[in-house]
TIFI-985152 format. One record per residue: residue number from 0; residue in one letter; x, z, y of N, C-alpha, C in turn. Coordinates in Angstrom, 2 decimals, padded with zeros to 5 digits. Atoms other than C-alpha are relative to their C-alpha. Layout:
N
NUM:a:X:Z:Y:X:Z:Y:X:Z:Y
...
! end
This chain:
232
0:x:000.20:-000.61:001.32:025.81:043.62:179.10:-000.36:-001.10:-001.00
1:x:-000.19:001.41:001.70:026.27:040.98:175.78:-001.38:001.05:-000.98
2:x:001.17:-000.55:001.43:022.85:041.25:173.30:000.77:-000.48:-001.22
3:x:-000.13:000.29:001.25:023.61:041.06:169.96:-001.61:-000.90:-000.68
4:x:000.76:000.95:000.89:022.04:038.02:167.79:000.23:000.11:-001.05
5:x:000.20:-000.30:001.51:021.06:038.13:164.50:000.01:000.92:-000.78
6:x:-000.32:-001.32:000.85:021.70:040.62:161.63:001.38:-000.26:-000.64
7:x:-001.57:000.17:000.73:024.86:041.50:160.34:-000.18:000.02:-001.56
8:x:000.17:000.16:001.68:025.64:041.00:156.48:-000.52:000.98:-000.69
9:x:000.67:-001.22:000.36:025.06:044.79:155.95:-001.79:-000.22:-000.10
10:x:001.39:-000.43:-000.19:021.49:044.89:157.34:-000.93:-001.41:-001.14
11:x:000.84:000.60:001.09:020.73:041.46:155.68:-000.04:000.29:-001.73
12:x:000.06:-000.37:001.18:022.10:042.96:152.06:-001.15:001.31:-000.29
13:x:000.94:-001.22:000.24:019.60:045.94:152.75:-001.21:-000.69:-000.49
14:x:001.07:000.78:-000.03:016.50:043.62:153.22:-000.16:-000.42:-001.56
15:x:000.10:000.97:001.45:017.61:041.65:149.98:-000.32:001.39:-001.11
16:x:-000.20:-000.63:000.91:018.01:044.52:148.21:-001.86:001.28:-000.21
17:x:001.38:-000.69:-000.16:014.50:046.08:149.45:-001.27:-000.98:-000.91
18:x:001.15:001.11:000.75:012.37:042.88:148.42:000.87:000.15:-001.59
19:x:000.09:000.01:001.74:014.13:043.10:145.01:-000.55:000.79:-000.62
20:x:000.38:-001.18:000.27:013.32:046.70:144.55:-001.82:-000.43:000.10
21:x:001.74:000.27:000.03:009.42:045.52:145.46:-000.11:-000.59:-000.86
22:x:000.34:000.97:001.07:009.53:042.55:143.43:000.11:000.47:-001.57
23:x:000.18:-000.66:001.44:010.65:044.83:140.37:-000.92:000.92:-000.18
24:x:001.49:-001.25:000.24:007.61:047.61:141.15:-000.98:-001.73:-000.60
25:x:001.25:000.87:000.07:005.13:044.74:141.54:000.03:-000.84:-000.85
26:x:-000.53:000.65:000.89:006.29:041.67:138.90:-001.11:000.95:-000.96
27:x:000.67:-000.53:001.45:004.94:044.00:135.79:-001.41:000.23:000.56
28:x:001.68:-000.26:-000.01:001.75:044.73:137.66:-000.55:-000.89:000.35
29:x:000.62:001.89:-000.28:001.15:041.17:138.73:-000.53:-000.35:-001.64
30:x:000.28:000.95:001.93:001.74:040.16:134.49:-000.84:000.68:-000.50
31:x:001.72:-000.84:001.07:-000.34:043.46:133.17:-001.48:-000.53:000.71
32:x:001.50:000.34:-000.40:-003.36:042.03:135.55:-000.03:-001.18:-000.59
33:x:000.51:001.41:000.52:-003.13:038.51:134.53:-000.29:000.23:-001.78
34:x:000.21:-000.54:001.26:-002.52:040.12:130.74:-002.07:000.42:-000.26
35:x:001.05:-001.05:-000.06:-005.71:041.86:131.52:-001.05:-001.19:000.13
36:x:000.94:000.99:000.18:-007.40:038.64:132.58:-000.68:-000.63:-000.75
37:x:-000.21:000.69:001.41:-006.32:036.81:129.65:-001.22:000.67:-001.13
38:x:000.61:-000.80:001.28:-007.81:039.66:127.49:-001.95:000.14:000.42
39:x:001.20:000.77:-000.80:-011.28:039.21:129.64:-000.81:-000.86:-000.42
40:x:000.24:001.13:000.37:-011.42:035.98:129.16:-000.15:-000.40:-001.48
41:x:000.21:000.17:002.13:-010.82:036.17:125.21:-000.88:000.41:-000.08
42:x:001.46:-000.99:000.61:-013.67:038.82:125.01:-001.29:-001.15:000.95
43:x:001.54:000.74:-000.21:-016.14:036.08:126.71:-000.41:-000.87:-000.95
44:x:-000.06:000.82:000.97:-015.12:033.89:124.45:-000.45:000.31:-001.27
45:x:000.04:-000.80:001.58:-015.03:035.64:121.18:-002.05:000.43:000.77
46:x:001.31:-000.18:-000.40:-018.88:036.42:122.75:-000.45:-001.11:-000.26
47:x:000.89:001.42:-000.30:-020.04:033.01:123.00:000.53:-000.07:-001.43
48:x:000.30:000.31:001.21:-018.31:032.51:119.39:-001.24:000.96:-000.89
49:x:001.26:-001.16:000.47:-020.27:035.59:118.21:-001.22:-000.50:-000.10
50:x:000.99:000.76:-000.24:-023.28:033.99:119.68:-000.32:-001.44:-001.13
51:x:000.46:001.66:000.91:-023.13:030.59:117.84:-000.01:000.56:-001.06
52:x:000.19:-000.16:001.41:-022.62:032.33:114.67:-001.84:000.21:-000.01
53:x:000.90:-000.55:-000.10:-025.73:033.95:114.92:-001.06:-001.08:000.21
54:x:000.76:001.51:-000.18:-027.67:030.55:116.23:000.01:-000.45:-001.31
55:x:-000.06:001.18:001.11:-026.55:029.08:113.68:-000.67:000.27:-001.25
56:x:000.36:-000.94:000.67:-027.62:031.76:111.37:-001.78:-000.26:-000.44
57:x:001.34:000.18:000.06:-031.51:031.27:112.97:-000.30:-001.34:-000.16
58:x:000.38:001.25:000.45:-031.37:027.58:112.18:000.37:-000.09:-001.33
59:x:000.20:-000.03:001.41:-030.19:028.02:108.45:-000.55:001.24:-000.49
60:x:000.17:-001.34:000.29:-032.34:030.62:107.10:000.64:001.19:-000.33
61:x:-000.17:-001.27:-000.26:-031.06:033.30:108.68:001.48:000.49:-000.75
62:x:-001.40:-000.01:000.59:-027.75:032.72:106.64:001.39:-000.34:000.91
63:x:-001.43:-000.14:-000.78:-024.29:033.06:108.59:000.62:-001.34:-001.40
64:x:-000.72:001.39:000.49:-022.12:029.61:107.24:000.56:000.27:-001.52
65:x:-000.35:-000.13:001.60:-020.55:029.38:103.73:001.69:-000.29:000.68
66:x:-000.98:-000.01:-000.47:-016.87:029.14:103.75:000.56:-001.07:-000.65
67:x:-000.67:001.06:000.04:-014.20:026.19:103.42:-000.61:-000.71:-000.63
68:x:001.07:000.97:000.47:-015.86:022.74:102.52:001.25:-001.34:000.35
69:x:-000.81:000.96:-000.27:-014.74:019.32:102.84:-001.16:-000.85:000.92
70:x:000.82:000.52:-000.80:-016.18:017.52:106.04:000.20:-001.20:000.29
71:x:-000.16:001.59:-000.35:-016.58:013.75:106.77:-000.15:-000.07:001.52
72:x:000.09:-000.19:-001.60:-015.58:013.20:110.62:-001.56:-000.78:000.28
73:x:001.06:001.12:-000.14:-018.75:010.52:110.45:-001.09:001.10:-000.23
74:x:000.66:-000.43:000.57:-020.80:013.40:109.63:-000.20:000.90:001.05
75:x:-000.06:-001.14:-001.65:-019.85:015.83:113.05:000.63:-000.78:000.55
76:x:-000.28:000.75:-001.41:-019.89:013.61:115.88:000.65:001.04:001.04
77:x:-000.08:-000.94:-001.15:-019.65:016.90:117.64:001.44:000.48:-000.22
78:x:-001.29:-000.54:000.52:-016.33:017.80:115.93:000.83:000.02:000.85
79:x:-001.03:000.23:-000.75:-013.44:019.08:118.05:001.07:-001.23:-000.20
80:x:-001.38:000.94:000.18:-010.77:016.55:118.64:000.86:000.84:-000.66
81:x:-001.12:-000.11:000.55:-008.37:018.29:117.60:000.14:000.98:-001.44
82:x:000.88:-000.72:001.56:-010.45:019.38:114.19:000.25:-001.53:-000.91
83:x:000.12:001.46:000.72:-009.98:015.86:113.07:000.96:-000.78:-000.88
84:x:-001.13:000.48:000.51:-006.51:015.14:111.31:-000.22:-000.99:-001.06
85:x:000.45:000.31:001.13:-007.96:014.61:108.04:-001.43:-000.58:-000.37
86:x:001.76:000.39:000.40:-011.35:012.78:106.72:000.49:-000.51:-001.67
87:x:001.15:-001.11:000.06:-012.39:014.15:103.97:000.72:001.03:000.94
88:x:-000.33:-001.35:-000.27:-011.83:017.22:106.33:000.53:001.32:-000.78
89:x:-000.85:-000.97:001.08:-009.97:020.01:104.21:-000.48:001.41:000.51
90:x:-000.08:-000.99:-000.44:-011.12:022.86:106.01:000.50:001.00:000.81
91:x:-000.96:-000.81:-001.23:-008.77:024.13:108.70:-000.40:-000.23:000.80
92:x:000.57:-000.64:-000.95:-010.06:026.35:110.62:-001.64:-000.80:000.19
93:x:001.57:000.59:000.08:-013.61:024.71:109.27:-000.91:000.68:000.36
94:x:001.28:-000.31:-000.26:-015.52:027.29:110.71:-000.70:-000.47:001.59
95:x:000.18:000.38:-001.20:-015.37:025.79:114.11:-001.39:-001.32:-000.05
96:x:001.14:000.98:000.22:-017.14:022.60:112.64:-001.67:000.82:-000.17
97:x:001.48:-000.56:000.49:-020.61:024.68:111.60:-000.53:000.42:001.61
98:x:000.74:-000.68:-001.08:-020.81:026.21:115.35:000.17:-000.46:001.38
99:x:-000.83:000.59:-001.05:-019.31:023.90:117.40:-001.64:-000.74:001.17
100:x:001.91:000.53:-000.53:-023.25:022.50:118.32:-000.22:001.15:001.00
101:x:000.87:-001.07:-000.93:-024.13:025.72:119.97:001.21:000.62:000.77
102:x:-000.97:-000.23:-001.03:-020.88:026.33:122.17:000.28:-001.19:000.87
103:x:000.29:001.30:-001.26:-020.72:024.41:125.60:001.46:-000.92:-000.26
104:x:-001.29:000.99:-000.61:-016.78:023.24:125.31:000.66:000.53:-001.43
105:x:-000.13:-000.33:001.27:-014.63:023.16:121.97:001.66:001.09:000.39
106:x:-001.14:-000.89:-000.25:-011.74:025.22:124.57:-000.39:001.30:-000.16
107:x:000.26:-001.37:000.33:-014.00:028.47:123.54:000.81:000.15:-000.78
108:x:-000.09:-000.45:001.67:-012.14:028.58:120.18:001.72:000.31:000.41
109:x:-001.36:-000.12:000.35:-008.64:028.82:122.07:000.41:001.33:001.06
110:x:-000.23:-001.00:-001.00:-007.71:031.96:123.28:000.80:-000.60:000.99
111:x:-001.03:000.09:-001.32:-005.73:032.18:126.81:001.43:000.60:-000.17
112:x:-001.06:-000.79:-000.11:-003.20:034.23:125.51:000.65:-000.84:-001.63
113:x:-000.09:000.16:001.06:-003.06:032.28:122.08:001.05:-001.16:000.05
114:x:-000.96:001.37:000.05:-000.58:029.48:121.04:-000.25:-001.01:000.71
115:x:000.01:001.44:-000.19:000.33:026.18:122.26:-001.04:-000.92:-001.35
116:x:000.89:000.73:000.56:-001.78:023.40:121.12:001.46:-000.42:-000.78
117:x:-000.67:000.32:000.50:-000.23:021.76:118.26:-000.45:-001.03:-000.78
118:x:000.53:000.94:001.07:-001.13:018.48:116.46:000.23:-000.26:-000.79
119:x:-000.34:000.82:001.05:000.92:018.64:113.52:-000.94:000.96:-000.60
120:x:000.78:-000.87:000.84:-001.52:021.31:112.33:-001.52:-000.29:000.18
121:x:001.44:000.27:000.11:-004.46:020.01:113.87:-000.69:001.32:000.41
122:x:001.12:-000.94:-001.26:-005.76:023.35:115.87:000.92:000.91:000.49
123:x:-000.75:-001.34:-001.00:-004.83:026.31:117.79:-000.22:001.48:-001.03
124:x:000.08:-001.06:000.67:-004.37:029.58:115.58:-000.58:001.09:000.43
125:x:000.45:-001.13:-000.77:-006.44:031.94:117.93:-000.84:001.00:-000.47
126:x:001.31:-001.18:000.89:-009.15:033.54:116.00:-000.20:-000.18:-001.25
127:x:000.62:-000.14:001.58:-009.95:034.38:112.19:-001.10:000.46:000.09
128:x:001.86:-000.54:000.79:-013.30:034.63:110.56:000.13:000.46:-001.03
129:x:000.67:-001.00:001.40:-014.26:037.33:108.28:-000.74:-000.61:-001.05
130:x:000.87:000.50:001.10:-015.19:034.84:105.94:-000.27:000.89:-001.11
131:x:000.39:-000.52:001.06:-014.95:037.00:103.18:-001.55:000.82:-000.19
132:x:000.74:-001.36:-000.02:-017.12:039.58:104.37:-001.43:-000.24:000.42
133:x:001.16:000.51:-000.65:-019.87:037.35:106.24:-000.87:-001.12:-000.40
134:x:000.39:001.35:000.51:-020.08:034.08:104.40:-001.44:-000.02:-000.83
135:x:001.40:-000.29:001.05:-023.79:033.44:103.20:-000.63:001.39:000.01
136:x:000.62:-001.79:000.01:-024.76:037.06:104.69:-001.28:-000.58:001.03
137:x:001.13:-000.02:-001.01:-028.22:037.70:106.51:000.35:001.20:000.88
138:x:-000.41:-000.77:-000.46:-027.23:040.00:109.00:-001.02:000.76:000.03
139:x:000.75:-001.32:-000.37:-028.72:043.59:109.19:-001.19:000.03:-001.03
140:x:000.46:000.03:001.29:-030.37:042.64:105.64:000.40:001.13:-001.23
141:x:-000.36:-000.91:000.78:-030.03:045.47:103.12:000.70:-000.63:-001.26
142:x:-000.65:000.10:000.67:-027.42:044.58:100.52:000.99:-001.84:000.50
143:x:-000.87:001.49:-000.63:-025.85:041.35:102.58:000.50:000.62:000.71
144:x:-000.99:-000.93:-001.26:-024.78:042.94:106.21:-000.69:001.12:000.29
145:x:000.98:-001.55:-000.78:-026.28:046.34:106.36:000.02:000.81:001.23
146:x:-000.59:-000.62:-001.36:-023.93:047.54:109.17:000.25:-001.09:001.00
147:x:-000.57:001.04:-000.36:-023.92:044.38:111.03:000.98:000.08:001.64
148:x:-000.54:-000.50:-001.28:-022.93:046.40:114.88:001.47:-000.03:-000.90
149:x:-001.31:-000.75:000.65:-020.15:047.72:112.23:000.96:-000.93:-000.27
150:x:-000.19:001.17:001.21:-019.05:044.15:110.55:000.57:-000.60:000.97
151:x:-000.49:000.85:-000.73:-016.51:042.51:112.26:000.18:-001.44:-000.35
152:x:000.03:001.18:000.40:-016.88:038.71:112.16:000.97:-000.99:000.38
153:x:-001.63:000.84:-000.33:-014.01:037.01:114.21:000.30:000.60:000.58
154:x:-001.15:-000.55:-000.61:-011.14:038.23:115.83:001.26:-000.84:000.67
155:x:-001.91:000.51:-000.04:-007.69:037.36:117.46:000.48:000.22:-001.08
156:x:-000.87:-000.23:001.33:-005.63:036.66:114.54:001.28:-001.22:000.02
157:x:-001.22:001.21:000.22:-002.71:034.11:113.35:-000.67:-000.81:-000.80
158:x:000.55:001.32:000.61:-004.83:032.19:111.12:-001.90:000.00:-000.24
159:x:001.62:000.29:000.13:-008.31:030.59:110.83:-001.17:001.15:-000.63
160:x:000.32:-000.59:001.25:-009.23:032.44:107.64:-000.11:001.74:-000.52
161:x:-000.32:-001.27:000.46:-008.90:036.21:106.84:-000.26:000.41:-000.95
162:x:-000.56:-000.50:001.35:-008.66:036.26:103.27:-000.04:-001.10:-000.48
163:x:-000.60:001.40:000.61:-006.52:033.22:101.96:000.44:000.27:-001.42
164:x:-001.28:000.05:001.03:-004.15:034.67:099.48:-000.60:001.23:-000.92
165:x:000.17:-000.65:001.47:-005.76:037.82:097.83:-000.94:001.38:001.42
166:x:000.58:-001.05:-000.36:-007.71:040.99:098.79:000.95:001.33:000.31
167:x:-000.69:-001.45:000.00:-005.43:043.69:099.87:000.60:-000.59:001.40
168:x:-000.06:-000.55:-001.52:-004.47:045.48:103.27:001.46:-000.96:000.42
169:x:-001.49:000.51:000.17:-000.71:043.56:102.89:-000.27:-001.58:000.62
170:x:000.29:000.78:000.09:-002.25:040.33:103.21:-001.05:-000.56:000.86
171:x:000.09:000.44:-001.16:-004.64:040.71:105.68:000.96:000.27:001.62
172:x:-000.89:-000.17:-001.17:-002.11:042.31:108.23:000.45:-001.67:000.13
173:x:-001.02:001.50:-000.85:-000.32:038.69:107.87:-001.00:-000.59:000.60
174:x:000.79:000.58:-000.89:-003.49:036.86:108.57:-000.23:000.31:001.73
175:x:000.71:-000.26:-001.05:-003.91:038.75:111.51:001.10:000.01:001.08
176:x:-000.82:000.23:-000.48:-000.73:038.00:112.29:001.03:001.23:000.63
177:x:-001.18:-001.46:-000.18:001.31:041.58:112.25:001.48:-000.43:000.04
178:x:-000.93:000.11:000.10:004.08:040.13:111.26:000.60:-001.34:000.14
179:x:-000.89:000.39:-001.11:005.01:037.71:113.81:000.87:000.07:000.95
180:x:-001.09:-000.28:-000.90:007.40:037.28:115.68:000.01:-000.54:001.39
181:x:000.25:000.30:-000.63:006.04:035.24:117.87:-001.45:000.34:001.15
182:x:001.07:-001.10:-000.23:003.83:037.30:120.62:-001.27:-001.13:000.24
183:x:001.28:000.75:000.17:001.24:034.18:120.99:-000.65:000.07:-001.20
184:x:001.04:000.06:001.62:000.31:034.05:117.18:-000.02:001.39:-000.54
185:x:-000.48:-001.66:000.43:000.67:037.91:116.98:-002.22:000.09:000.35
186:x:001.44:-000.25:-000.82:-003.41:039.05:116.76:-000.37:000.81:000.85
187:x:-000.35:-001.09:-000.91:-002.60:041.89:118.75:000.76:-000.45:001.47
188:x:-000.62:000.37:-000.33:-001.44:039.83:121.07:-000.58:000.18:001.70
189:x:000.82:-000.37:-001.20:-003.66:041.37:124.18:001.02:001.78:000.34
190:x:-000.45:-001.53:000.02:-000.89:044.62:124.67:-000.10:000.67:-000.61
191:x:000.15:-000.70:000.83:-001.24:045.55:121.58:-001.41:000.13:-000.62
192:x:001.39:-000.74:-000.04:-005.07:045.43:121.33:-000.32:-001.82:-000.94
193:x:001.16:001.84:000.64:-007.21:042.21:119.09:-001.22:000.54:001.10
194:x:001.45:000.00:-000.53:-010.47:041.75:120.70:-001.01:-000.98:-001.18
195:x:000.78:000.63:001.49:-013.26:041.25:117.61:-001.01:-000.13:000.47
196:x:001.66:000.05:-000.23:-016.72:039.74:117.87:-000.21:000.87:-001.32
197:x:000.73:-000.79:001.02:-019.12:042.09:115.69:-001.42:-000.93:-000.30
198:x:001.38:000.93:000.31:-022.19:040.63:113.76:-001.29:000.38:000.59
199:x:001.58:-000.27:-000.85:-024.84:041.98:115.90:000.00:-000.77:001.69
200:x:000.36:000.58:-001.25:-023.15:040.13:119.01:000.74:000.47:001.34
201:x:-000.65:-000.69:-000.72:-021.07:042.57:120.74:000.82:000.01:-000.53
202:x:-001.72:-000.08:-000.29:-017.15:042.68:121.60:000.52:000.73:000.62
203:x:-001.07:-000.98:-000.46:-014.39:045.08:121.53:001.20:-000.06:000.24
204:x:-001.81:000.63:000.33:-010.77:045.56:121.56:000.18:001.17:-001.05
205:x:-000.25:-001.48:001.53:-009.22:047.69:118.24:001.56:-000.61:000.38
206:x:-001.42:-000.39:000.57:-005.37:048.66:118.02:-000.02:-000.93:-001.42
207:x:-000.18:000.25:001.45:-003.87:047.74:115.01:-000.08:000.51:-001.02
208:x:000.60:-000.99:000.60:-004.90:050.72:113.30:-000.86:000.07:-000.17
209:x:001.42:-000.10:-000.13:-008.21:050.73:114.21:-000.51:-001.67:-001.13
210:x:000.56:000.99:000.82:-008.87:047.32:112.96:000.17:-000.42:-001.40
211:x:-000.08:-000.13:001.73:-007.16:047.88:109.56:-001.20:000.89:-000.47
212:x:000.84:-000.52:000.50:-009.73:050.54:109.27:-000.78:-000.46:-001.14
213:x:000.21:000.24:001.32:-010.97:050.54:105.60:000.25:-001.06:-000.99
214:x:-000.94:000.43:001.09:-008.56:048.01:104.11:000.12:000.08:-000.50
215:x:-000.26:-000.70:001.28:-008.03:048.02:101.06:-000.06:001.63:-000.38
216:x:000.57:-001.38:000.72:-008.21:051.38:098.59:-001.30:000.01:-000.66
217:x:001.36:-000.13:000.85:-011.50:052.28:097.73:-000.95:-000.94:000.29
218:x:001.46:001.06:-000.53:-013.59:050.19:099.77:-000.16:-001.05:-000.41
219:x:000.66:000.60:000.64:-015.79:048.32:098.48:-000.99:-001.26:000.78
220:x:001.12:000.50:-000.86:-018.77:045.73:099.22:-000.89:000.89:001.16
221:x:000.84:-000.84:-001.01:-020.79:046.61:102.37:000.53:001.08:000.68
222:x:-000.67:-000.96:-000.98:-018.49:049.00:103.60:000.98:-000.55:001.20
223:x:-000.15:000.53:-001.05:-018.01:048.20:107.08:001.93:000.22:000.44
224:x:000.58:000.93:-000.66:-016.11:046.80:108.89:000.31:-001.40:-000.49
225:x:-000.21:001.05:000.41:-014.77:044.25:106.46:-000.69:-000.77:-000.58
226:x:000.63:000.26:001.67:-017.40:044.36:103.15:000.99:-000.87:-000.79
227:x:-000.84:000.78:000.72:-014.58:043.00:101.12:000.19:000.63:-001.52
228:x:-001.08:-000.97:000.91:-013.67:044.27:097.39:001.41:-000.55:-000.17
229:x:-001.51:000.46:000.21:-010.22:044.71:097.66:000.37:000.52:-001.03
230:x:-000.89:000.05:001.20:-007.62:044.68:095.05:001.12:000.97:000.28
231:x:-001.40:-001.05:-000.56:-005.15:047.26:096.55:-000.45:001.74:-000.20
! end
């Protein structure tokens, strides 16, 4: 009686065709966990920035930073490398210089899910600061940050800054990078979700809905979570 060796072409096209069928279940749930990591890892981060604001806050009376300046590299030893293009410093993404002292490594400031490094710009586009809304505030002070749990202070976004060009809802969507095309500089760029430090210290994730919340229209100073007067 003759054994048969090996597999015939049939049985090996089954096999192939079984591990593909796995590899297409599993594949998307491999990337949504590492997605999931990524988004993790941003919210420790965006924590520890949270944190330094706030430090920084109890070493200048109790004042959160002022916004864009011109910095002499001879002046922040501590300055990221790759904060340094320019001396006088111009301000991009200058809020890193004010808090960079009270964060252990200057890779907090780059998300995991955020752009390639890039040196013709001189930083990584990962998070915006609510300058408008925070600059020169005492947090949880009555007529500076009244809502400060409420007051979102940085975020995933596409640029440093979150209000460059003018006060209205049109204008921060771009900052925040809505209308990219590219899903690294997109601020939503966690499945749809930003992850924002708040001025009391605690981090969430908001839709893109959620975090437009009170955008432009009526709102005014102190109305959370921007305090901005907008123009729209």
């Amino acid at each position: 009686m003759r054994h048969r060796s090996g597999f015939t072409l049939i049985e090996l096209l089954v096999v192939i065709a079984i591990i593909a069928i796995l590899a297409a279940i599993l594949f998307p749930v491999f990337e949504r966990a590492r997605a999931k990591a990524h988004q993790a890892s941003c919210q420790s981060q965006l924590k520890q920035i949270g944190l330094a604001f706030l430090m920084y806050a109890q070493d200048y009376d109790e004042l959160l930073p002022e916004g864009e300046g011109l910095f002499h590299r001879a002046d922040f030893p501590y300055l990221p490398t790759w904060d340094i293009s320019y001396d006088p410093y111009p301000g991009k993404g200058g809020w890193a210089v004010y808090i960079a002292p009270y964060v252990k490594s200057v890779a907090v400031f780059d998300c995991p899910s955020g752009p390639t490094h890039n040196m013709n710009t001189g930083y990584k586009r990962s998070y915006g600061w609510n300058s408008e809304g925070t600059e020169r505030c005492i947090p949880g002070v009555s007529g500076s940050l009244e809502y400060p749990a409420e007051t979102h202070l940085v975020c995933d976004a596409a640029y440093p800054y979150l209000n460059r060009r003018g006060n209205t809802r049109a204008y921060l969507a771009t900052w925040l990078g809505h209308s990219e095309t590219n899903p690294k500089k997109r601020g939503d760029r966690h499945n749809g979700m930003h992850n924002v430090a708040y001025c009391d210290g605690h981090v969430k994730s908001l839709g893109r809905g959620d975090i437009l919340k009170n955008a432009g229209g009526a709102a005014n100073n102190n109305i959370p979570p921007w305090n901005w007067v907008w123009t729209d």
